[in-house]
C-alpha positions in Angstrom: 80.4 -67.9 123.9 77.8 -65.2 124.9 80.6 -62.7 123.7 81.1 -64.8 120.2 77.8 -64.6 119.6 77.7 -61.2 120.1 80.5 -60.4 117.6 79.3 -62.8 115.0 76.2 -60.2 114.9 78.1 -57.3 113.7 80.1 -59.1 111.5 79.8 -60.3 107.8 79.6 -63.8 106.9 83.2 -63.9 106.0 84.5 -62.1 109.1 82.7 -64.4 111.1 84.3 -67.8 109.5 87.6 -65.9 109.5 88.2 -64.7 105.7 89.3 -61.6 105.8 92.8 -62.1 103.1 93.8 -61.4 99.9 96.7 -62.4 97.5 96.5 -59.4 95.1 95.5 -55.8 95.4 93.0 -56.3 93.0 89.9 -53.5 91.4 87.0 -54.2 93.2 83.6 -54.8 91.3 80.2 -56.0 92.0 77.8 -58.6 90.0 75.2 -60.8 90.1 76.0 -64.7 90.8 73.6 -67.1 89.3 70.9 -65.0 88.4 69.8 -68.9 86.2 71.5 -72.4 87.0 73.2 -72.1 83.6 75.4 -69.1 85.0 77.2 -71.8 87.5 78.1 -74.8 85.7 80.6 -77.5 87.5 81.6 -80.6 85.5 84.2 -83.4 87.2 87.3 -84.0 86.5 87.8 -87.6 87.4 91.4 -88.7 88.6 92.7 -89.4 85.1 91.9 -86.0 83.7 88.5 -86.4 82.1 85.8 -84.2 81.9 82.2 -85.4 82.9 79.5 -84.6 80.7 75.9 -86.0 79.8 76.2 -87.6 76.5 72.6 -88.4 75.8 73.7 -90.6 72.8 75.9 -92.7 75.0 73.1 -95.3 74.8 71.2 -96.1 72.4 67.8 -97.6 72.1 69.1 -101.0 70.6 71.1 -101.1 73.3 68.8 -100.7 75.8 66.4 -103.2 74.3 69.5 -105.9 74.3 69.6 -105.4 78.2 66.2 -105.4 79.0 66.3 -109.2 76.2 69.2 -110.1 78.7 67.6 -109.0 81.7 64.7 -111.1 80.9 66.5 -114.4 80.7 68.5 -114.0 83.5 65.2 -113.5 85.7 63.1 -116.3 84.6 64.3 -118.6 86.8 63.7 -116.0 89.6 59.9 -116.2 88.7 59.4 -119.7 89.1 59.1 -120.1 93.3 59.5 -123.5 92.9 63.3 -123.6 90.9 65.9 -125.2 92.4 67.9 -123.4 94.6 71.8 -122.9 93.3 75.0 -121.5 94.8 78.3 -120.7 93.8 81.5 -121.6 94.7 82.8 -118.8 96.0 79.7 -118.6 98.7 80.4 -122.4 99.5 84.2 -121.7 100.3 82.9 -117.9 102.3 80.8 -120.3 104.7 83.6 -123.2 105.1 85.9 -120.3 105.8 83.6 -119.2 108.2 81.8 -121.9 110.4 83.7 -125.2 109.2 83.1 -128.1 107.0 80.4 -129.6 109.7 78.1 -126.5 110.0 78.8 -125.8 106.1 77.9 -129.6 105.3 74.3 -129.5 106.9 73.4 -126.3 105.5 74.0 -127.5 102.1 72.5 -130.7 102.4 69.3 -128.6 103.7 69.2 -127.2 100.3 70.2 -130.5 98.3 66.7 -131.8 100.5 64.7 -128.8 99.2 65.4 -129.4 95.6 64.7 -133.1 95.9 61.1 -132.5 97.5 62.6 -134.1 100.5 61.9 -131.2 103.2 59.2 -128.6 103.1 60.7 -125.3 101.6 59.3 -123.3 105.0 61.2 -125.7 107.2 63.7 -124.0 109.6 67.1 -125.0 110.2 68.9 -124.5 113.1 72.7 -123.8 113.1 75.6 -123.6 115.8 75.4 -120.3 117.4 78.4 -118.0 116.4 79.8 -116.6 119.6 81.8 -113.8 117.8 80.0 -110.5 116.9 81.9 -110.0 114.1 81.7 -113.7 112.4 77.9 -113.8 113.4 77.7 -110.4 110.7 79.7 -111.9 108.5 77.4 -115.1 108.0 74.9 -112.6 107.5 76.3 -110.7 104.9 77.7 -114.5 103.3 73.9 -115.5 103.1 72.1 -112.1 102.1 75.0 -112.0 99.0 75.4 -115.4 98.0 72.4 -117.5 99.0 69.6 -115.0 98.8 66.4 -116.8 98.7 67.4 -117.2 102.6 67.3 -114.8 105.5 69.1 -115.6 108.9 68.8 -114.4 112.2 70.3 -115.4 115.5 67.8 -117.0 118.0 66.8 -115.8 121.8 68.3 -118.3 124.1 65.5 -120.5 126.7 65.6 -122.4 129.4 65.0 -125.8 127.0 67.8 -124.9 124.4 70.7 -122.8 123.6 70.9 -119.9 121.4 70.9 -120.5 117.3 71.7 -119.7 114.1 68.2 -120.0 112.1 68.0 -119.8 108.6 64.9 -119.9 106.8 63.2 -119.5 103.1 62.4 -115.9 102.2 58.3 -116.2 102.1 58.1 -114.9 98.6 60.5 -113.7 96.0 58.7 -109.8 95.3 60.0 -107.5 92.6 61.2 -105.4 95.2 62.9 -108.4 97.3 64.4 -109.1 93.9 65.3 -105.8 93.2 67.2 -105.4 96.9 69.0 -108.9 96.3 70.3 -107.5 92.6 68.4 -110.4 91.6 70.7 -113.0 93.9 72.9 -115.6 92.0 71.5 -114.7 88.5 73.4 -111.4 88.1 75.6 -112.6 85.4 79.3 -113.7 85.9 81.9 -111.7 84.8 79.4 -108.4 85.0 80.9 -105.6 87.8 78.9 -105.5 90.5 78.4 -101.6 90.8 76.7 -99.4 87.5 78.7 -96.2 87.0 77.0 -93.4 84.8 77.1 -90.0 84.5 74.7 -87.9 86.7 73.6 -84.4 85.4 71.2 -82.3 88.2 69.8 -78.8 88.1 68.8 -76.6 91.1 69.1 -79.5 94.4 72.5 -80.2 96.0 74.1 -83.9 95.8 72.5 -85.9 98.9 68.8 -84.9 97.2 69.5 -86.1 94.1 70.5 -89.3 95.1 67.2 -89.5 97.1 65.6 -89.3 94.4 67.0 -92.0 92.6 66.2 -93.7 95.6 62.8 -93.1 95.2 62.6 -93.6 92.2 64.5 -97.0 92.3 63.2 -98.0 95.4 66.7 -98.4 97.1 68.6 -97.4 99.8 71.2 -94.4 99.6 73.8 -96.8 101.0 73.9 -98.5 97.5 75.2 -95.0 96.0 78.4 -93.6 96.0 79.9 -90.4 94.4 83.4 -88.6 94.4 82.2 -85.5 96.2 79.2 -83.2 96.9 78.2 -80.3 94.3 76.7 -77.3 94.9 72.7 -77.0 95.0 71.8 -73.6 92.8 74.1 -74.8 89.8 73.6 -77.2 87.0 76.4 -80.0 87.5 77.7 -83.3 86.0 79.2 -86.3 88.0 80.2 -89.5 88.1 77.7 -91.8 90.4 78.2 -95.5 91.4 75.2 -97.8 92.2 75.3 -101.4 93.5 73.7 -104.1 91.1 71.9 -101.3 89.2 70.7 -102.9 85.8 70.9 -100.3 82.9 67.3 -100.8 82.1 65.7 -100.0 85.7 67.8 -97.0 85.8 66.6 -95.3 82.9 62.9 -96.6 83.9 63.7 -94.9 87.4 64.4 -91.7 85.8 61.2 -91.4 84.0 59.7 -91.3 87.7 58.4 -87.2 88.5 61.1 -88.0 91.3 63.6 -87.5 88.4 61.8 -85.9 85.4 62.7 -82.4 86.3 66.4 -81.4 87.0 67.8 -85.0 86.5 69.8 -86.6 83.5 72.3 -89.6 83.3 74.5 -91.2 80.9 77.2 -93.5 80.0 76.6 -96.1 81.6 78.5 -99.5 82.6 79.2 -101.6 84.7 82.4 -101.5 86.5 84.2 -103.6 89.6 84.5 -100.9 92.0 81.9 -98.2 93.9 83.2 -94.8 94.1 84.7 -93.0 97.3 84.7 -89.5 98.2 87.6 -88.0 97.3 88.3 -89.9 93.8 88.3 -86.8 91.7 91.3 -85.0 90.3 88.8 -81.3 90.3 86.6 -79.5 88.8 85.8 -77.3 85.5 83.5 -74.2 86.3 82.0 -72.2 83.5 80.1 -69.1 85.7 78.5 -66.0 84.4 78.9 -62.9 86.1 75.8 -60.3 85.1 75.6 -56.9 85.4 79.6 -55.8 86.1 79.6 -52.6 88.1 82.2 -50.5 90.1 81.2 -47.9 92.4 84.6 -46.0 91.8 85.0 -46.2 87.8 82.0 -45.1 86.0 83.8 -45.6 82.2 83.3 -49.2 80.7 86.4 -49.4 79.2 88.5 -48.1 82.4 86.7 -51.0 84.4 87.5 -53.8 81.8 90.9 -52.9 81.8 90.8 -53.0 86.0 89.2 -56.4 85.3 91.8 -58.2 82.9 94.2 -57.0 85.1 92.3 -58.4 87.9 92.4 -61.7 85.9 95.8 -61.7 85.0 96.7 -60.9 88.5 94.4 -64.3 89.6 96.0 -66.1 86.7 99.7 -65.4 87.9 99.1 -65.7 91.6 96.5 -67.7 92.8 94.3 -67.1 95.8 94.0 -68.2 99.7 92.6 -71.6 99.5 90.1 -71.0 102.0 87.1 -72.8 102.8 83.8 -71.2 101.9 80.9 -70.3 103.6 79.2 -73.2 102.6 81.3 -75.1 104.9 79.3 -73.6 108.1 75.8 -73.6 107.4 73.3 -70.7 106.9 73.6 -68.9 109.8 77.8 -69.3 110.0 77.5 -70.9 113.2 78.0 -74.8 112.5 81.7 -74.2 114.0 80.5 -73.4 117.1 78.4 -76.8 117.6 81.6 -78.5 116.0 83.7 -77.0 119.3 81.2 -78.2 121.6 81.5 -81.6 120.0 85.2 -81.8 120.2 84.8 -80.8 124.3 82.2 -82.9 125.1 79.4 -80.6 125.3 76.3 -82.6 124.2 73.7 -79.8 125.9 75.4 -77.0 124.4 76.0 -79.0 121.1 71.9 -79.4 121.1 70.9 -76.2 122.3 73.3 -74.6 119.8 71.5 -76.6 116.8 67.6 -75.5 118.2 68.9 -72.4 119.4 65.6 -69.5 119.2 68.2 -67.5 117.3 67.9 -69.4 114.5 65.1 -69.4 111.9 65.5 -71.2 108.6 62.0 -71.3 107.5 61.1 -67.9 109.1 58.0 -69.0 110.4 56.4 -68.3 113.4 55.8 -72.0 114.3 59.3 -72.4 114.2 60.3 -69.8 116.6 57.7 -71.1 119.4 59.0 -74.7 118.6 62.7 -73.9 119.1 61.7 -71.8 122.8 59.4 -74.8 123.3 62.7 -76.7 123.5 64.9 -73.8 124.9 63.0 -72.2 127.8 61.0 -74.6 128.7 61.9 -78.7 127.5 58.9 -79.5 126.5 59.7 -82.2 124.1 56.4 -83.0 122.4 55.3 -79.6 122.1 58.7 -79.7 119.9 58.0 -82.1 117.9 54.2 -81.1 117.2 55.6 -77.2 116.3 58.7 -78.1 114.1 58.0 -77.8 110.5 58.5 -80.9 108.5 61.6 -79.2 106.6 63.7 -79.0 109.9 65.0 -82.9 109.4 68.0 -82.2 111.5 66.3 -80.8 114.9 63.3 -83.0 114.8 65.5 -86.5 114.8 67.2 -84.9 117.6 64.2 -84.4 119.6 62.4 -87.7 118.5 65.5 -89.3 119.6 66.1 -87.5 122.8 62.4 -89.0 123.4 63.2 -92.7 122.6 66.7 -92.3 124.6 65.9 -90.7 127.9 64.1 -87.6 127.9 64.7 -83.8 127.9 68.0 -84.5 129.8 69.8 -87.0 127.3 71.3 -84.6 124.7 73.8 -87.3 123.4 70.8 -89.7 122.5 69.4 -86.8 120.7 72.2 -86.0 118.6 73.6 -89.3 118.2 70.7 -89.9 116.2 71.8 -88.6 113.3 73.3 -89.7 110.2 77.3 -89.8 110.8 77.6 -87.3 107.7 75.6 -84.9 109.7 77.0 -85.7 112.8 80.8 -84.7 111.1 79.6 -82.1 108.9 80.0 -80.3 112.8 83.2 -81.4 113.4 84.7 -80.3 109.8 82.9 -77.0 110.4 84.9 -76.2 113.1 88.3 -77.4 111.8 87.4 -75.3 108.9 87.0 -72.6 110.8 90.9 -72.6 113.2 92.0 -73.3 109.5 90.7 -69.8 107.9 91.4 -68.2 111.0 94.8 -69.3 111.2 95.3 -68.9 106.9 94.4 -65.5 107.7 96.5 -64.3 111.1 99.5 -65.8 109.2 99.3 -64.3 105.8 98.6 -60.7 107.4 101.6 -60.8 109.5 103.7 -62.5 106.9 102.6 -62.2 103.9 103.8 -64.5 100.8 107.0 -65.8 102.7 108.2 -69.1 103.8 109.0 -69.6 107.5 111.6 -71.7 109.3 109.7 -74.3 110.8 106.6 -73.9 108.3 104.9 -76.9 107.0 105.4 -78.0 103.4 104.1 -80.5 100.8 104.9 -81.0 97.4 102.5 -82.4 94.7 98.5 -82.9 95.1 97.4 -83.4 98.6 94.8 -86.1 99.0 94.3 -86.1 102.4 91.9 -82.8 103.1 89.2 -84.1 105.6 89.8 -86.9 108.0 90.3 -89.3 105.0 91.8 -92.0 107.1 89.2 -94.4 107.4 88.7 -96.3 110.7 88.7 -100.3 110.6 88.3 -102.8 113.4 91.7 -104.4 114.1 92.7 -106.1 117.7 96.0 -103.5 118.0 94.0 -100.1 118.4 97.6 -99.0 119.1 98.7 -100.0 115.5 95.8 -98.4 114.1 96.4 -95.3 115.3 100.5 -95.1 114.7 99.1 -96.4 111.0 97.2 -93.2 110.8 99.5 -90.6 111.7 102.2 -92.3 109.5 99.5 -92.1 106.3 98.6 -88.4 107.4 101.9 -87.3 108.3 103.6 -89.1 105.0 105.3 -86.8 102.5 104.6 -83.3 105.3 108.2 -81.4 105.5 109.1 -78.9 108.3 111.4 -76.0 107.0 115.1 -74.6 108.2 117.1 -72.9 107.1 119.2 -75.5 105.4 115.9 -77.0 102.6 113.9 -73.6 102.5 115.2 -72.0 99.3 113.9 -75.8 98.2 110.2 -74.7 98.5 108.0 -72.2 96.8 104.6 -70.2 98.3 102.5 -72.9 97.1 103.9 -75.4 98.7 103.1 -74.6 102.2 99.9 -76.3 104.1 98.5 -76.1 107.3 96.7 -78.4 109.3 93.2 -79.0 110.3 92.9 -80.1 113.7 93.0 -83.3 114.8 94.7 -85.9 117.1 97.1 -87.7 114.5 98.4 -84.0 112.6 101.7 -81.8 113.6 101.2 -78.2 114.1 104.2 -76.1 112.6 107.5 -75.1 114.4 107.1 -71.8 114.6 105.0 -68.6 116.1 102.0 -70.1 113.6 101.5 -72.7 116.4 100.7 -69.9 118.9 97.5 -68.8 116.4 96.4 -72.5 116.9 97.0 -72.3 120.6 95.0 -68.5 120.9 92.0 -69.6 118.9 91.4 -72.7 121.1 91.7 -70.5 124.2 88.6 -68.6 123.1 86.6 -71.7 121.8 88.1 -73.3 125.5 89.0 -76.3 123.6 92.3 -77.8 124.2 94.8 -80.6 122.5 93.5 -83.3 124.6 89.5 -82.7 123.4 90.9 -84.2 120.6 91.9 -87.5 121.5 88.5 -89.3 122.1 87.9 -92.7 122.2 84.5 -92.4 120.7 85.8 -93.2 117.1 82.3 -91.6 115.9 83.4 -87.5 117.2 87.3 -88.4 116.0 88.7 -86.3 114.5 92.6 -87.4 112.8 93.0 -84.2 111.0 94.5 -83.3 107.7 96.4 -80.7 105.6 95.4 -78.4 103.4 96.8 -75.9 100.9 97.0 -72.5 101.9 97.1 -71.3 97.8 95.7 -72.6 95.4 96.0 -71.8 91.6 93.4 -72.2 88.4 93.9 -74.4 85.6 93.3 -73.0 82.0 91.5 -69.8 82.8 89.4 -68.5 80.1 87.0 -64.9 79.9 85.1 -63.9 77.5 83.0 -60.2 78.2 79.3 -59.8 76.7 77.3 -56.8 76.0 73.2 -57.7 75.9 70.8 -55.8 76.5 68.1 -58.1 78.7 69.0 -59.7 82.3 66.6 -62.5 82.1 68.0 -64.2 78.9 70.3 -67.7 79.4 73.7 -67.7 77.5 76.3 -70.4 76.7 79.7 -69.8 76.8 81.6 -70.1 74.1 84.9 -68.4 73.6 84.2 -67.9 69.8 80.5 -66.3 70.6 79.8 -62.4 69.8 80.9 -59.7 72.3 78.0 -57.5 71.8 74.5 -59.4 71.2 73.0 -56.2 69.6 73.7 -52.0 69.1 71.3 -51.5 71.8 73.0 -53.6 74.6 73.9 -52.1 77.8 74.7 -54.5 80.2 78.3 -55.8 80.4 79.1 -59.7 81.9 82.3 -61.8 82.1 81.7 -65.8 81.7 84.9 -67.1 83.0 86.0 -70.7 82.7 88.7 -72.3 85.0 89.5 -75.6 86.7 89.9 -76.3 90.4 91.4 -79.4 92.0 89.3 -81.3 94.4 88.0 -79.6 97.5 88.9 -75.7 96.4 85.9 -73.4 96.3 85.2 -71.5 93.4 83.6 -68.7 95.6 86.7 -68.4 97.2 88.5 -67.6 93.4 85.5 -65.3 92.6 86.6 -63.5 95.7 89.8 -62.9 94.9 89.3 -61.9 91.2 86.1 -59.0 92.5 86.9 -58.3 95.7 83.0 -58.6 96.3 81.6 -60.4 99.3 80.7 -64.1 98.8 77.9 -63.5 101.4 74.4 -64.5 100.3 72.8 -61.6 101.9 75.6 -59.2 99.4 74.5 -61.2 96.9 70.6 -60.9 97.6 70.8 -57.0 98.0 72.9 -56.8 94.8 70.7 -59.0 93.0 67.2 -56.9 94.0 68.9 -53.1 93.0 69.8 -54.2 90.0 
């Protein structure tokens, strides 16, 4: 690893997460990316074709005042502690279901004796313990959703009696108790249970803005869901899902500071279902590139020509569908802690996260924090040096402290949220994915192989999409999820080749439930596990937490309704809109020449990657950065 480490040091960013490819032998020119937010705009494309935009006339006052009359009738009986307590049918038939008619029986008399004044509203009942796990979060679930003006926990057992089921009166109904129940058995019938709307953000990536509605709102992030993650230094529109969000409160939550700056939503309703990752058809991006320049052709006019070449070439062909540097962090090494993950490796995977290499904040606190750890495993002094922005390492270390001690690495890391704990894990198939992409199209170019992998249509399944449930057959389980992964994958002969186009191949990303193809391509797999000294078998885990099934993936991927427009203005610190009826030339005096291109992805292509291909220029940050300060 010493020796990776090494390399990765004299290597670009690309280099080291294995891009090195091209499609086309395209002019190479150099820009500036996103020298505002409005020069990288990304609006969703949800699965039936639409584009996501704000539409701040989407609702209107009246219409806001009619929910907030609404909202106020369906709450009044909330505000009276002493209302009687109601339930519905289908939480009456959730607990018979459940525990049974007797058990059910008591429990609703209990409440038939609170409204009739003949028990005390604080008195505790005591239910049947519920020896199954599973059922025993179930009746919690039953009571939190359908009778909320209860809680219920399960008792401690003593020597004079058994363990219980208690359930008890919530003290007092709060806003915010109200808030967290959706306002219990008054949200009205009929009404979806989740609140889509359109979510516009500006300059903060997706997992901050939705912490700031939580803020705002005064809810928990589990409540949200969304169709995928955008980038941070963009301005971008999608489509958000809330549980039991009122209309109202959202737009009073967005006049929180939390939300005043870089936050809009619209079109708003209520709908039956949350969104998933994944439940987008793509992306449209409309990106300005400033300040085009080519160190070999000094003539404007020679160089545009070079570039609508470059574009047609992009147009006709496509470009390597890898993933982008993104994918592994700032310091390209996420893929490395992802291969210590899949072996097993819980010192090295922590080490390699606090490593003294690594400086995000570049401060000197930092450095003498992460040697603190290092050299000499002094936890506190950790804690007490790590800046408040490294999140990631100090949950690690607070949690090495509650598990164990400097020696319990896994309670460190196990600490964290699962999305960090994968983002590891993906970084690392990412990378054997790029590596291989790469090996393959430099010794073979833009041709099919016998025993290459094929799919035809839109693949869904790009990042261990297979979701685990609890079932009593693990065996079923997992011969059900290399039957969905593996559905609709083709291996090549000679007989169905001439079947299949370029575009059709894929490769996998690792994993315990994928096929590798029949061919010499396997043998890249096989190399590039050597050197990480990860084998096959790392993979198949029983901790369902580090699993990884796999996928497959595109190896090309094309644009949909590519559109350039070139500019000629004279001043770099000016914001334009693109429009592909606006003025070539803002003025006589302009100098500087730009390209806004427009083009749409599907889901889980990188636009940086397509950039790539059409300049030729590094998608580094640090090319970016230089570029940016000498112009």
């Amino acid at each position: 690893e010493k020796d990776l480490r090494r390399n990765m040091e004299k290597k670009s960013g690309e280099e080291i997460t294995g891009i090195t490819q091209y499609v086309s032998e395209n002019e190479k020119f150099s820009f500036i990316l996103k020298h505002f937010w409005s020069d990288f705009v990304v609006e969703e494309i949800d699965p039936a074709g639409n584009l996501i935009q704000i539409d701040e006339n989407k609702i209107s006052e009246e219409e806001e005042a009619k929910e907030d009359e609404e909202k106020c009738e369906e709450t009044k009986v909330a505000e009276d502690p002493n209302a009687p307590l109601t339930f519905t049918d289908e939480g009456k038939q959730a607990l018979l279901d459940l525990i049974g008619e007797t058990q059910t029986g008591i429990f609703l008399d209990h409440i038939d004796l609170i409204n009739n004044k003949g028990v005390d509203r604080k008195e505790l009942l005591k239910l049947d313990y519920i020896t199954e796990k599973e059922n025993r979060i179930k009746f919690h679930n039953i009571i939190k959703e359908h009778f909320p003006y209860f809680d219920s926990h399960t008792s401690t057992a003593t020597k004079e009696e058994p363990q219980k089921v208690l359930i008890f009166m919530k003290k007092e109904l709060s806003k915010s108790k109200k808030r967290k129940m959706g306002v219990g058995n008054f949200w009205p019938a009929g009404r979806g249970k989740y609140l889509s709307f359109h979510l516009e953000k500006k300059n903060r990536d997706t997992v901050t803005a939705i912490g700031d509605l939580c803020f705002s709102l005064k809810m928990n992030a589990k409540s949200f869901g969304f169709a995928g993650t955008k980038d941070k230094r963009a301005i971008t529109t999608q489509r958000v899902t809330a549980w039991k969000l009122e209309i109202p409160r959202l737009l009073r939550g967005m006049k929180h500071r939390s939300c005043q700056r870089g936050l809009r939503v619209s079109n708003c309703k209520y709908v039956d279902e949350a969104l998933k990752l994944g439940a987008l058809k793509g992306n449209r991006f409309t990106i300005l590139l400033r300040n085009l320049k080519s160190d070999q052709i000094s003539d404007w006019k020679d160089l545009e020509g070079k570039i609508l070449a470059n574009l047609e070439n992009v147009k006709q062909t496509g470009f390597l569908n890898y993933f982008g540097l993104q994918r592994f962090g700032m310091k390209y090494r996420n893929h490395l802690i992802g291969a210590h993950i899949i072996a097993g490796d819980w010192k090295k995977v922590v080490e390699g996260i606090l490593s003294p290499e690594v400086n995000f904040t570049g401060t000197p606190s930092e450095t003498k924090a992460r040697k603190a750890f290092c050299e000499e495993g002094n936890l506190e002094k950790t804690i007490q040096l790590l800046p408040k922005k490294l999140n990631v390492e100090k949950s690690i270390v607070l949690g090495m402290k509650k598990a164990g001690g400097e020696k319990d690495f896994y309670g460190g890391f196990s600490r964290l949220p699962r999305h960090l704990k994968m983002l590891y894990g993906h970084a690392f198939q990412s990378y054997i994915w790029n590596r291989v992409v790469s090996d393959r199209v430099k010794t073979h170019g833009l041709k099919l192989l016998p025993g290459d992998l094929v799919f035809q249509g839109d693949l869904l399944l790009d990042e261990d999409p297979i979701e685990e449930k609890e079932e009593e057959d693990e065996t079923e389980v997992v011969d059900n999820k290399v039957d969905k992964i593996n559905e609709g994958i083709i291996v090549l002969s000679a007989e169905n080749i001439d079947k299949y186009s370029i575009y059709d191949l894929v490769l996998p990303l690792p994993g315990n439930a994928i096929k590798y193809p029949e061919n010499e391509t396997k043998e890249i797999f096989n190399k590039i596990f050597e050197e990480l000294e990860i084998t096959e078998e790392n993979f198949q885990v029983k901790n369902k937490e580090f699993c990884l099934s796999g996928a497959y993936r595109k190896v090309f991927s094309r644009v949909d309704d590519l559109d350039w427009k070139f500019i000629t203005h004279e001043k770099m610190d000016e914001e334009y809109q693109f429009d592909s009826s606006m003025e070539t030339t803002k003025n006589e005096e302009a100098t500087l020449k730009s390209l806004f291109v427009r083009f749409e992805l599907p889901s889980s292509s990188y636009a940086t990657m397509f950039l790539r291909e059409l300049t030729r220029f590094p998608t580094d940050f640090d090319a970016h950065k230089s570029q940016s300060a000498s112009s």
